[in-house]
Every structure is written in structure tokens, then in C-alpha cells.
C-alpha positions in Angstrom: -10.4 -34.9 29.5 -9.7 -32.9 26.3 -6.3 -31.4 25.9 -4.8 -27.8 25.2 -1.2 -26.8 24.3 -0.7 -23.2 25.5 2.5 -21.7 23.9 4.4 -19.7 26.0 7.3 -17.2 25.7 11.0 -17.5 26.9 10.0 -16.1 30.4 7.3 -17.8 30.8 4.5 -15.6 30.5 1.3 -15.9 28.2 -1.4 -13.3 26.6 -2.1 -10.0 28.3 -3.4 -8.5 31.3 -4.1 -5.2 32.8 -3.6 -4.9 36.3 -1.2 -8.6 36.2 1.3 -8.6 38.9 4.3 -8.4 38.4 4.1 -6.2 35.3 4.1 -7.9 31.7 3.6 -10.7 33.1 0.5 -11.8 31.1 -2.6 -14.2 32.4 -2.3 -16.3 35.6 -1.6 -19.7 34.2 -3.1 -21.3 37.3 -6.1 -19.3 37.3 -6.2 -20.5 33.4 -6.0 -24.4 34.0 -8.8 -23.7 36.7 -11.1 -22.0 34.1 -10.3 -24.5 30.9 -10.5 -28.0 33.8 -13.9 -26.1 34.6 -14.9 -27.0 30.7 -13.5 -30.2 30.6 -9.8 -29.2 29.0 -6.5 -30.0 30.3 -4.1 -26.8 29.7 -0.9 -27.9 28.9 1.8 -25.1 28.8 4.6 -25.6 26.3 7.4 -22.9 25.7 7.8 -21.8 22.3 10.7 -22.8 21.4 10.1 -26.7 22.3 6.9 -26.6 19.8 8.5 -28.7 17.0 6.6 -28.9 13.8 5.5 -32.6 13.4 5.3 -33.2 17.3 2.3 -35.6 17.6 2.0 -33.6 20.9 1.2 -30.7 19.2 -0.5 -32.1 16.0 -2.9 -34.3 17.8 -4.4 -30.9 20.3 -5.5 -27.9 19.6 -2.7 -25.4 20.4 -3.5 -21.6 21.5 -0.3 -19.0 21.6 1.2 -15.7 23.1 2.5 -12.9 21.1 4.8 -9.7 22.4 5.1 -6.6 22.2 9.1 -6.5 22.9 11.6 -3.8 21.9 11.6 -3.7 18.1 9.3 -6.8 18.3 12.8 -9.4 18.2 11.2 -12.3 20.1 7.5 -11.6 18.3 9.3 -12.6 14.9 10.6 -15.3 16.6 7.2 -16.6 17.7 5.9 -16.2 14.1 8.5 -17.9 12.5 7.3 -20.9 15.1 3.8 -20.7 14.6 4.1 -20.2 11.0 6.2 -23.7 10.9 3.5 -25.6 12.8 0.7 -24.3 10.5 2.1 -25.6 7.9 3.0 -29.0 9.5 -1.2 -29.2 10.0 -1.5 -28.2 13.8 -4.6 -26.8 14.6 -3.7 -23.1 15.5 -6.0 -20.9 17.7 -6.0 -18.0 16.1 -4.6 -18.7 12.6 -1.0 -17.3 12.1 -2.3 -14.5 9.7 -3.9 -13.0 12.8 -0.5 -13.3 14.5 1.4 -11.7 11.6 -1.2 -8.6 11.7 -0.8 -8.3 15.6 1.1 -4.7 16.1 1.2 -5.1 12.1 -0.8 -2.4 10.8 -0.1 -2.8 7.2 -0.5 -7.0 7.4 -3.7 -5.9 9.0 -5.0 -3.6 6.5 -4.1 -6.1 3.7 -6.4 -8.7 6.0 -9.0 -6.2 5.9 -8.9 -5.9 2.0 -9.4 -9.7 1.7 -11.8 -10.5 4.7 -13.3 -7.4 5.5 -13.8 -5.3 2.0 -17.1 -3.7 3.1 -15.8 -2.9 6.4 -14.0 0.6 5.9 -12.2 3.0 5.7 -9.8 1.0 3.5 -6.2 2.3 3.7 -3.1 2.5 1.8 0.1 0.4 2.4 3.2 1.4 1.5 6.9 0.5 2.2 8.3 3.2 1.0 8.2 7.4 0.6 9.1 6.6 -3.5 6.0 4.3 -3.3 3.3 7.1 -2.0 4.9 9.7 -4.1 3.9 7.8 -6.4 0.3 7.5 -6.0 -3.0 10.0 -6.3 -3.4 10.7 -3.0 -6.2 12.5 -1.7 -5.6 15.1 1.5 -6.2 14.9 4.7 -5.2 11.3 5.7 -4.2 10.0 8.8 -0.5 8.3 8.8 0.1 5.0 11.1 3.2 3.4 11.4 3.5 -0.8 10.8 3.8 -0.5 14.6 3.0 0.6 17.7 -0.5 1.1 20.2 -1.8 4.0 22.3 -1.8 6.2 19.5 2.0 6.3 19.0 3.1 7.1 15.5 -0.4 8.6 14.0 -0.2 11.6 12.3 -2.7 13.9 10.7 -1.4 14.6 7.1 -3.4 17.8 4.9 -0.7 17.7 2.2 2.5 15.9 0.3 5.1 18.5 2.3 3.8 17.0 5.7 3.8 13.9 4.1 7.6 14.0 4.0 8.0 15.4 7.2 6.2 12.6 9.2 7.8 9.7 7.5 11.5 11.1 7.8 10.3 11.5 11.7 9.3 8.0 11.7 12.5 6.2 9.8 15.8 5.7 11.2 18.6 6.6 9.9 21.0 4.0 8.2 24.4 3.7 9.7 26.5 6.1 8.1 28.8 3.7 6.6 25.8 2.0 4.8 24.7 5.4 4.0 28.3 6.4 2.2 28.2 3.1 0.7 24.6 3.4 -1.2 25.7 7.2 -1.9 28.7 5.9 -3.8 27.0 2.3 -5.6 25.7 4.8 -8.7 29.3 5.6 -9.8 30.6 2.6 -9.2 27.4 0.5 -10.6 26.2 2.0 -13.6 22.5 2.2 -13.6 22.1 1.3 -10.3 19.1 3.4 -8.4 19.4 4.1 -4.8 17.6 2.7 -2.0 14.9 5.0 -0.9 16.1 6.6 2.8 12.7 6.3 3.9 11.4 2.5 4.1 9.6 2.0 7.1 6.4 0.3 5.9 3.0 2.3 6.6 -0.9 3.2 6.4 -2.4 6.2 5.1 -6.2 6.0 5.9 -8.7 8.4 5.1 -9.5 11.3 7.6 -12.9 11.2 9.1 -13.7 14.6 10.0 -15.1 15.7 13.6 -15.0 13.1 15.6 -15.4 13.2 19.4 -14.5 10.2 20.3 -14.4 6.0 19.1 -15.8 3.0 20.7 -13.1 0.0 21.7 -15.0 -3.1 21.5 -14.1 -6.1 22.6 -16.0 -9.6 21.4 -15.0 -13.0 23.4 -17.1 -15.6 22.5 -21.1 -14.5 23.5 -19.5 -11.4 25.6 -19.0 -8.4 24.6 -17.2 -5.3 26.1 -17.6 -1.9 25.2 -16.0 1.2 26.1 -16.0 4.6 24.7 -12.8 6.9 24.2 -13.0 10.7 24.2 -10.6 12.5 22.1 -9.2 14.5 25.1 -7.7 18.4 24.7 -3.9 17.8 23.1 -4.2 15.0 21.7 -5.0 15.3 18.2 -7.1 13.0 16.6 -6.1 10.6 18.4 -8.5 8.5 20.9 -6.3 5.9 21.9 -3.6 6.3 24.6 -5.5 9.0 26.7 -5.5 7.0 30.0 -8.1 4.5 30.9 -9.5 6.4 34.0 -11.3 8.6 31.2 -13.1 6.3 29.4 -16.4 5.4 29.9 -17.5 1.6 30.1 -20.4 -0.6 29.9 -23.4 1.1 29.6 -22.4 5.3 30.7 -20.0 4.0 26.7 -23.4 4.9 25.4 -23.2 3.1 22.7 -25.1 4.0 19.3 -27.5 1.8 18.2 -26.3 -0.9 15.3 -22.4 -0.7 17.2 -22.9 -4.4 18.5 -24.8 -5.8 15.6 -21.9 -4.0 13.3 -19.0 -5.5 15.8 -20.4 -9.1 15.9 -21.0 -9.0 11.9 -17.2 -8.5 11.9 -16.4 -10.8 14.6 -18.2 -13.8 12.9 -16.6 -12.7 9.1 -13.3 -13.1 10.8 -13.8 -16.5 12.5 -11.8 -16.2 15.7 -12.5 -16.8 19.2 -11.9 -13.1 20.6 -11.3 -9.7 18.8 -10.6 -6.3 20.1 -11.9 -3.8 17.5 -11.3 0.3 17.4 -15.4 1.9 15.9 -15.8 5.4 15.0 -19.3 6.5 14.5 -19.6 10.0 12.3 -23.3 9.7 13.2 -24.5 7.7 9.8 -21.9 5.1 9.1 -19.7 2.7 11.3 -15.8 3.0 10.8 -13.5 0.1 11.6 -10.1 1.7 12.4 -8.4 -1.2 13.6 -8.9 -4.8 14.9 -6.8 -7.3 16.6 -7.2 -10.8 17.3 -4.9 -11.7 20.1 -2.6 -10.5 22.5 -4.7 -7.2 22.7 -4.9 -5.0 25.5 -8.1 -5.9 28.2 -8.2 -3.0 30.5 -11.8 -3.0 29.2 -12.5 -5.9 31.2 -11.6 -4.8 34.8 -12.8 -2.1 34.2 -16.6 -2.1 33.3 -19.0 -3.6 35.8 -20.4 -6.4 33.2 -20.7 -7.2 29.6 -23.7 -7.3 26.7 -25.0 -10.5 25.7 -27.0 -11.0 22.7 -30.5 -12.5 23.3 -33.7 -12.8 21.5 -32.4 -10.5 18.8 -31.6 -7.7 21.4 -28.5 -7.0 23.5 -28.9 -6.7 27.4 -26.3 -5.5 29.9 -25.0 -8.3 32.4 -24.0 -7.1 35.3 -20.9 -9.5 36.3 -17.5 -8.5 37.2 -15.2 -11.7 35.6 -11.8 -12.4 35.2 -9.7 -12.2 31.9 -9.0 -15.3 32.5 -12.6 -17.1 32.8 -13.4 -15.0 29.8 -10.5 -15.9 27.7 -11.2 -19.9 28.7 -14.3 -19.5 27.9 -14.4 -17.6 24.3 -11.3 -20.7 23.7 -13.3 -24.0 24.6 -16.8 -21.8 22.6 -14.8 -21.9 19.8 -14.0 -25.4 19.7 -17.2 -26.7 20.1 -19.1 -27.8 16.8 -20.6 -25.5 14.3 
């Protein structure tokens, strides 16, 4: 039987679930042995730390990972650093490490975009710093996202440079004040010496598409595909994202337009990954990728929707099975690994 090393974090847990028990506690690792012995894979889990670049354990096996979404993200460096190490000691990583580094990175993401997906818009800015978009021509209205962050947390709608300012000192923490006293002083004691910009929290500034009702989440694993559509509800902006899943509609009352899932697996096979979750607007002409994300992305659109679209004889038709995250993660995994 073929082997897979599943990384795990300190406590054990890998990938993400809605509705796991307890909460945060990711996949059922039993349940995920089951599925990948189904295709003829031994899942071997392996905590994070223990994966040592070099390990013939590890270099000899494909090796699929876990990412987090812990307080100030402390552990997920951790885990990068990691995986970044044993991609460059020639394991074979499922997904590649960039995918990890843009995970609840919105400006590593938007550079991905610029490199793998240039006709796939709207293209963004990224900046690190308030000095850097002051900087720039920049044309009002444009939506604001920090680095970091999901359900719609840290977006802002920005019609001109004054609430430009606004937003990002809302966003940044404050130096301590002794660092702050020191950096105020370094000009008189330095001569020449140019202060660090107060503002550094890195961010996106996208362009504004204008009435919008709602997006489309879509999820790709492998020959399944999961859709569900996002109202814009009353107070909350322009922001689909984070309105509560009990007010979304899945499957086929999404209603998808027509060219969403040809436009969602064109990205899906640019990228070359086994599963993506991407965020679609639709301003009734053109297709809008918002965001994407290839792993450790929320799946509440599985349990959710009574089945899945599968592509056949160059149409999509609605299955109607209820599956486990599990069997579908498995199966998107050992899909990918079989020859192209």
C-alpha cells in the first residue's frame, strides 16, 4: 500500500471542519485513514515539529499539512518555517508552501494572483505601509483588506485619501511607548535618519465593484464542486462574508450564473492544487475573483448543501449526495496524485 505523511499541529489536530466536535479540532483522523486505505494509501500522521528536512520518511512519501488560524497566527509561522525547510530539502509537499504562505495572507495572495492568475481580476494593490500608498495614484472608491483575517473582518470601503488614513490607523497597533519615544528622539540624535512610518501593517486596496448583491463561495475538490451564494445582508456593508451560514443558499437554490463553474475550474486547473475555496462576484457581464485559498479553508459549504456539481460531457449536473469532508478531502488528495 502507498503511503501518506499527514502533518499535524502541537495538539494534534489537522485541516478544518465545520460542525467537528470538540471545536477547532479539525478532520477526524480515523475517519481520514478510512477514506485514504479506501484508495489504497496508508495515512501516516506526523506532528510538525518531528518533520526534519532530509528524513527519508518524509522525502520518500508524499506529505500533506495543516495550517492555523491561532491568535496573531504564532504557531502558523511556525508551521511555515517547517514546511518551507522540507520544500527545499525536495519533499514532495501537497499543496506547495506558497499556497501555505498566502493562507490568511492577503497580500502573499494577491502577489500569487499577479504571477499565476494575471487575467483573473480585480488585481489589487499591496502595501506595507501608509508612506507607501500615499505615495501612489490611487483611484477612489477601493475596498481596504487587512494581510489578515476571514468573515469579512478588517474590510473597509475607502471613497477618498482622508478615510484612507482613518482605516489604517484603526487597523495598526500602537508601538509600545518606549519604542515610540525612542524613534521620536533617533532624528536628533542620528542626523539624517527618517522615522519609521506608525502605520506598517501590510495591506490590499482592490478596486470597488459597484452594486453588488451578493458573491458566490466556490469550493473545487478534485471532480466536485461546491457552490453557495452569499447575500450582502442589511448592515453589513459590502461585505458578503461573515453573515452566518444559515443565510446562504447552497447547491442548486445558489443559482448560479452560467460560465461560474467553467470560470472556477479554469482557475482551479491554472493553480494546480488538489482543492481551492474561491470568493466570485458576478456584476452581471464579467467574473471577479476576490479571493482564493488553497488549504485549511473553511467547509461549512459542504454540510451544508444536499450534493455537489460534476462536470460531464461538457455540461455540469447536480449530484445529489450528502459526503463527508473527510471522503472529499481523501479523495481530491489521492486524484491528485494520480498521473497526468
Amino acid at each position: 500500500m502507498n503511503k501518506i505523511i499527514a502533518l499535524q499541529d502541537y495538539k494534534g489536530r489537522f485541516g478544518s471542519k465545520h460542525f467537528d466536535k470538540p471545536y477547532r479540532s479539525g478532520m477526524e483522523k480515523e475517519k481520514l485513514k478510512k477514506h485514504f486505505a479506501d484508495c489504497g494509501y496508508d495515512l501516516e500522521f506526523l506532528y510538525v515539529y518531528k518533520a526534519i528536512p532530509g528524513m527519508e520518511i518524509v522525502k520518500d512519501v508524499p506529505v500533506i499539512y495543516t495550517s492555523q488560524e491561532d491568535i496573531n497566527y504564532l504557531y502558523k509561522t511556525f508551521i511555515e518555517d517547517v514546511v518551507l525547510s522540507l520544500q527545499d530539502s525536495g519533499a514532495k509537499l501537497i499543496p506547495e508552501y506558497k499556497y501555505l504562505r498566502a493562507n490568511n495572507n492577503k497580500v502573499f495572495m494577491e502577489r500569487l494572483r499577479k504571477s499565476l492568475l494575471p487575467d483573473f481580476g480585480p488585481q489589487a494593490l499591496t502595501f506595507g505601509s501608509l508612506e507607501e500608498a500615499e505615495q501612489s495614484k490611487l483611484q477612489y472608491p477601493l475596498v481596504l483588506k487587512v494581510a489578515e483575517g476571514a468573515s469579512g473582518r478588517g474590510v473597509f470601503l475607502i471613497k477618498n485619501k482622508k478615510q484612507l488614513i482613518k482605516a489604517l490607523k484603526e487597523i495598526n497597533r500602537k508601538d509600545p511607548v518606549k519604542e515610540r519615544l525612542k524613534e521620536w528622539l533617533r532624528p536628533y540624535k542620528y542626523k539624517g535618519y527618517i522615522r519609521e512610518d506608525k502605520f506598517r501593517r501590510k495591506f490590499i486596496l482592490q478596486p470597488f465593484i459597484p452594486n453588488l448583491k451578493n458573491d458566490w463561495k466556490v469550493y473545487v475538490f478534485g471532480e466536485r464542486l461546491y457552490v453557495f451564494k452569499r447575500p450582502i445582508l442589511k448592515g453589513r456593508g459590502i461585505k458578503a462574508s461573515g453573515g452566518g451560514y444559515d443565510n446562504y443558499y447552497y447547491g442548486l437554490e445558489a443559482e448560479a450564473p452560467t460560465g461560474l463553474f467553467n470560470h472556477a475550474q479554469s482557475i482551479y486547473n491554472r493553480l494546480n492544487v488538489p482543492h481551492v475555496s474561491l470568493d466570485i462576484a458576478y456584476d452581471g457581464t464579467n467574473f471577479h475573483l476576490i479571493e482564493f485559498q488553497a488549504l485549511y479553508f473553511g467547509t461549512a459549504g459542504i454540510p451544508y448543501s444536499k450534493g455537489y456539481f460534476k462536470q460531464e460531457n461538457q455540461g455540469w449536473h447536480f449530484v445529489e449526495e450528502k459526503l463527508e469532508i473527510e471522503q472529499v478531502y481523501a479523495d481530491a488528495i489521492v486524484e491528485y496524485l494520480k498521473p497526468r
